[in-house]
ROLO-376223 format. One line per 2 residues: number of its first residue (from 1); their letters; for each residue x, y, z of N, C-alpha, C. Coordinates in steps of 0.1 Angstrom, whole numbers. Example, Ala and Ser with C-alpha at 12.3 -4.5 7.8 and 13.67 -1.06 7.14 Angstrom:
<nodes>
1 = AS = 132 -57 78 123 -45 78 132 -33 78 | 128 -22 71 137 -11 71 129 0 79
</nodes>
This chain:
<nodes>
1 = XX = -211 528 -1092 -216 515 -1095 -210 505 -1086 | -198 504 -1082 -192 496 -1073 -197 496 -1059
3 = XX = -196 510 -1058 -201 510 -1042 -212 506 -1040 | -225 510 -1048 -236 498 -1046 -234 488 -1048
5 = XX = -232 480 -1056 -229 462 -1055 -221 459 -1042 | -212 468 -1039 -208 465 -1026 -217 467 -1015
7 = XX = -226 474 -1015 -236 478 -1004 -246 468 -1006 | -249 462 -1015 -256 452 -1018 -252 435 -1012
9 = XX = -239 436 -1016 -232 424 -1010 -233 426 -993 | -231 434 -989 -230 435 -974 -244 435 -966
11 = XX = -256 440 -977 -264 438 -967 -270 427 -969 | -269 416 -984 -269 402 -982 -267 392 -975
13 = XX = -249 399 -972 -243 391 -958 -252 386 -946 | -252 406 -943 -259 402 -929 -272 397 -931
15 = XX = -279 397 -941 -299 390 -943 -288 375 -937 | -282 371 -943 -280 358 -943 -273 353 -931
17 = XX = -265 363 -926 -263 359 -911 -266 361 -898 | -275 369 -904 -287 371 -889 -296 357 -891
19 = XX = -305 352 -902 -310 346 -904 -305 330 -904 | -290 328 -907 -282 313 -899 -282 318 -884
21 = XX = -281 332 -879 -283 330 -867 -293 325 -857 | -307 334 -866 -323 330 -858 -326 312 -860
23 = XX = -317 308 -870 -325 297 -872 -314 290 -863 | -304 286 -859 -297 282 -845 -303 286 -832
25 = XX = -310 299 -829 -320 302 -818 -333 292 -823 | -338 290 -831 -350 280 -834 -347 268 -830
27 = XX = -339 263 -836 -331 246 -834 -329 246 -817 | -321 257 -812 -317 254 -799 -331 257 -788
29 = XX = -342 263 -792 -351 261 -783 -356 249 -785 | -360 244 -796 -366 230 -802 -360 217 -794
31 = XX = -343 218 -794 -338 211 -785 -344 212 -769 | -343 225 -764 -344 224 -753 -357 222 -748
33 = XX = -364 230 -756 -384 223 -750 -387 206 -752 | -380 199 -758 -383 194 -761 -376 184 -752
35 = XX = -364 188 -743 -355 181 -733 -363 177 -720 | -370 186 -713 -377 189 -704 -385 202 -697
37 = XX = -395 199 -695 -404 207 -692 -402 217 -682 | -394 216 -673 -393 228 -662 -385 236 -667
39 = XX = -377 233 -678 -367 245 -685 -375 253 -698 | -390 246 -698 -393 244 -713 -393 267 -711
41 = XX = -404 271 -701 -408 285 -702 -391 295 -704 | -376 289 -702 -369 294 -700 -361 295 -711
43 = XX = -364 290 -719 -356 279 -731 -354 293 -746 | -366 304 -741 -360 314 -752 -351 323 -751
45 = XX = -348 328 -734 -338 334 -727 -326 326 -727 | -324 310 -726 -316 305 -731 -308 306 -739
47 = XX = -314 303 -751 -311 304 -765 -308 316 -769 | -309 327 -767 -307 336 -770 -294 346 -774
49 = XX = -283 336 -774 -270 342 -775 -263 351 -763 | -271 354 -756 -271 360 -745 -263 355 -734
51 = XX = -272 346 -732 -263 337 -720 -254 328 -719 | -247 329 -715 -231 323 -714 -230 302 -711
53 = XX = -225 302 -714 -224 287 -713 -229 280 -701 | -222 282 -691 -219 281 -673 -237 280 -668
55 = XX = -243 289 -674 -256 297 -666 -264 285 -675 | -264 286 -687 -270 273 -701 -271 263 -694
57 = XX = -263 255 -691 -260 243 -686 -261 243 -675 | -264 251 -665 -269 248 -648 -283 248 -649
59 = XX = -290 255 -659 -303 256 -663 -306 241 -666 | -299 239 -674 -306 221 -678 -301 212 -671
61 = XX = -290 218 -663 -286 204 -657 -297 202 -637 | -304 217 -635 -313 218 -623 -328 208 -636
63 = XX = -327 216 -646 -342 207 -650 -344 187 -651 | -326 187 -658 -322 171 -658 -324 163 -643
65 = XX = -322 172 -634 -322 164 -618 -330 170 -606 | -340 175 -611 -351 178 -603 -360 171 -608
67 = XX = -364 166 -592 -379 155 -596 -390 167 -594 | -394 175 -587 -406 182 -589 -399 197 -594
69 = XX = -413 206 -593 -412 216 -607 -408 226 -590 | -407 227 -574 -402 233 -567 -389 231 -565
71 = XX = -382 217 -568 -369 216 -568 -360 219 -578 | -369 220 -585 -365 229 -603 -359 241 -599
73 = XX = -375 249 -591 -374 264 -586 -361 267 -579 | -358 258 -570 -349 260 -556 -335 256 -563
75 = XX = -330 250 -572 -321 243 -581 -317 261 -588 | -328 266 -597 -318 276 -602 -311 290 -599
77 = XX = -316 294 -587 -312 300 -583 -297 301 -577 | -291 290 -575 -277 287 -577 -270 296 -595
79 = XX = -281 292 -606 -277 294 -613 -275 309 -619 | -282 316 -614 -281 333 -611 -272 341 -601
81 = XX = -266 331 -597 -254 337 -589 -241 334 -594 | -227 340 -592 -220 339 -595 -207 330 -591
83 = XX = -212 326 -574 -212 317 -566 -206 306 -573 | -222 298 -573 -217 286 -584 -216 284 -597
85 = XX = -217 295 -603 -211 290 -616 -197 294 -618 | -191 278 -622 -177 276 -623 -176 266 -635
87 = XX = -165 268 -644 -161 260 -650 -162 241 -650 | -163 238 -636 -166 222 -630 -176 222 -625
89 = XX = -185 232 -623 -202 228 -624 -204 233 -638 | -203 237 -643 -209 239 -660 -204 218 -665
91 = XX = -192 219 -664 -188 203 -668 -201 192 -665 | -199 198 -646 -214 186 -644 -221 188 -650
93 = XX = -229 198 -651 -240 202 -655 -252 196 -667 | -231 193 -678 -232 200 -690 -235 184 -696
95 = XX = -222 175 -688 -218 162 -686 -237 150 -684 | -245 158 -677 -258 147 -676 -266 154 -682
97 = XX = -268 158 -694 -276 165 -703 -269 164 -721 | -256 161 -720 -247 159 -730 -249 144 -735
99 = XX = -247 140 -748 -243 128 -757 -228 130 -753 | -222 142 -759 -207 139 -761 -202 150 -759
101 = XX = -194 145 -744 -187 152 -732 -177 160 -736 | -173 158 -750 -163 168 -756 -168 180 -756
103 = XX = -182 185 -758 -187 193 -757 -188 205 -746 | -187 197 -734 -184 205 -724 -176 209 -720
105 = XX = -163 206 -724 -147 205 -724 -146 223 -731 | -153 223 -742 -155 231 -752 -162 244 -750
107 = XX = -171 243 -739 -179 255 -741 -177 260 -727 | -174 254 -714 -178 255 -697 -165 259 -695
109 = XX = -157 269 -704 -144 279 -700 -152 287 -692 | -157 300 -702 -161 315 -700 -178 314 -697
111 = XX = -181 325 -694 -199 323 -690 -199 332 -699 | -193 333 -710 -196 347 -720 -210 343 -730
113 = XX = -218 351 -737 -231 347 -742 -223 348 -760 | -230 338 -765 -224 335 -783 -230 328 -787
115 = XX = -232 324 -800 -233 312 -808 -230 300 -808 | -218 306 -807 -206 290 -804 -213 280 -798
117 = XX = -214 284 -786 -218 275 -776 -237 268 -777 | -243 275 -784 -252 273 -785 -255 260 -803
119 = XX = -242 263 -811 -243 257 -821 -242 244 -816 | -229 242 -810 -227 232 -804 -235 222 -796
121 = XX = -242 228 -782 -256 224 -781 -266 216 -793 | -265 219 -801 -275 220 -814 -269 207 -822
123 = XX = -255 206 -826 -250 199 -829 -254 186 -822 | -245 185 -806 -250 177 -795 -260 165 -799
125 = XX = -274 180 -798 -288 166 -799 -292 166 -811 | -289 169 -821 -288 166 -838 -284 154 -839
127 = XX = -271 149 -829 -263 136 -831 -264 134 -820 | -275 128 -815 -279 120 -795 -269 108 -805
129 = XX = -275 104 -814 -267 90 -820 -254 86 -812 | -249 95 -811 -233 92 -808 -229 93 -820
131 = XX = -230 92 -831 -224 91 -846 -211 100 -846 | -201 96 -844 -189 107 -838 -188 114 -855
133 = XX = -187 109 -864 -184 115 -878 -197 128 -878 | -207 122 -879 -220 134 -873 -212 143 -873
135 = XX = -215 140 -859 -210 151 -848 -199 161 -851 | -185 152 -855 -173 162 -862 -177 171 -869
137 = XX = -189 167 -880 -190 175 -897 -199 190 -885 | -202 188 -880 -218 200 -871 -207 206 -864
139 = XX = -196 198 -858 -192 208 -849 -180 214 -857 | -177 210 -868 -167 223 -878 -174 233 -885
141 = XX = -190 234 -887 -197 243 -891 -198 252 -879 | -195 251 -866 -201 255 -855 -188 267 -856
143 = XX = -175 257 -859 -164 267 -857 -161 275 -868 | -162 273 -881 -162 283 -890 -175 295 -886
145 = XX = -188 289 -883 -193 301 -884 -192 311 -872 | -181 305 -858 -175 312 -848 -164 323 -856
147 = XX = -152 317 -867 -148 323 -867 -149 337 -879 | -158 331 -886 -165 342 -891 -169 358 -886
149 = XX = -176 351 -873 -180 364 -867 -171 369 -860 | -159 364 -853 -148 370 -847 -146 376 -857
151 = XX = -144 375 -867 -131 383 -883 -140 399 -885 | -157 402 -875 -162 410 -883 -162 422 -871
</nodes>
């Protein structure tokens, strides 16, 4: 009897954290289609947990500063190299697409692919406000449900 209620509980868990997961991939495309159009086709590979911070943010920061959709083109390809992505271009990047630069501070260490970095994002333009209280309460949900998934 135990070990089913236990097998029950665990696969609740996961319904439920796969599904805070997809819905963080929903929100963070929502943000980014909705940022600009040259990133709009890119924005599910984005989101995707996959891609690492560094690469995220060279992505939006080529779509933030390209005036046409070939300077877009010619812009990311920097971003598929390993070249330039560095910790102080993810900052730039992250820094003219960002409300609050703490954010970048936060995520443009590692180019590793997570949640984390994408909650945070999410947080970000949830609170364009600047509302720094916002913003705190979103980005301590971001870190509990970081360390959550570390613990598993």
């Amino acid at each position: 009897m135990s070990f089913t209620t236990l097998l029950a509980i665990l696969c609740i868990h996961s319904f439920v954290y796969s599904h805070k997961t997809f819905d963080g991939k929903n929100e963070c495309i929502k943000h980014c289609e909705n940022g600009d159009s040259y990133a709009t086709r890119y924005c599910g590979n984005l989101c995707s947990s996959t891609v690492g911070a560094q690469t995220f943010y060279c992505y939006l920061g080529c779509a933030h500063n390209a005036t046409t959709s070939e300077k877009f083109t010619d812009c990311i390809g920097k971003c598929k190299g390993n070249s330039y992505l560095s910790e102080t271009s993810c900052n730039y990047d992250c820094q003219s697409v960002s409300s609050h630069p703490e954010v970048c501070s936060l995520v443009c260490g590692e180019n590793d692919g997570g949640i984390f970095s994408i909650c945070l994002y999410n947080c970000d333009h949830e609170n364009s406000n600047r509302n720094q209280n916002d913003f705190d309460k979103c980005k301590e949900k971001c870190y509990k449900m970081e360390s959550q998934r570390s613990t598993k």
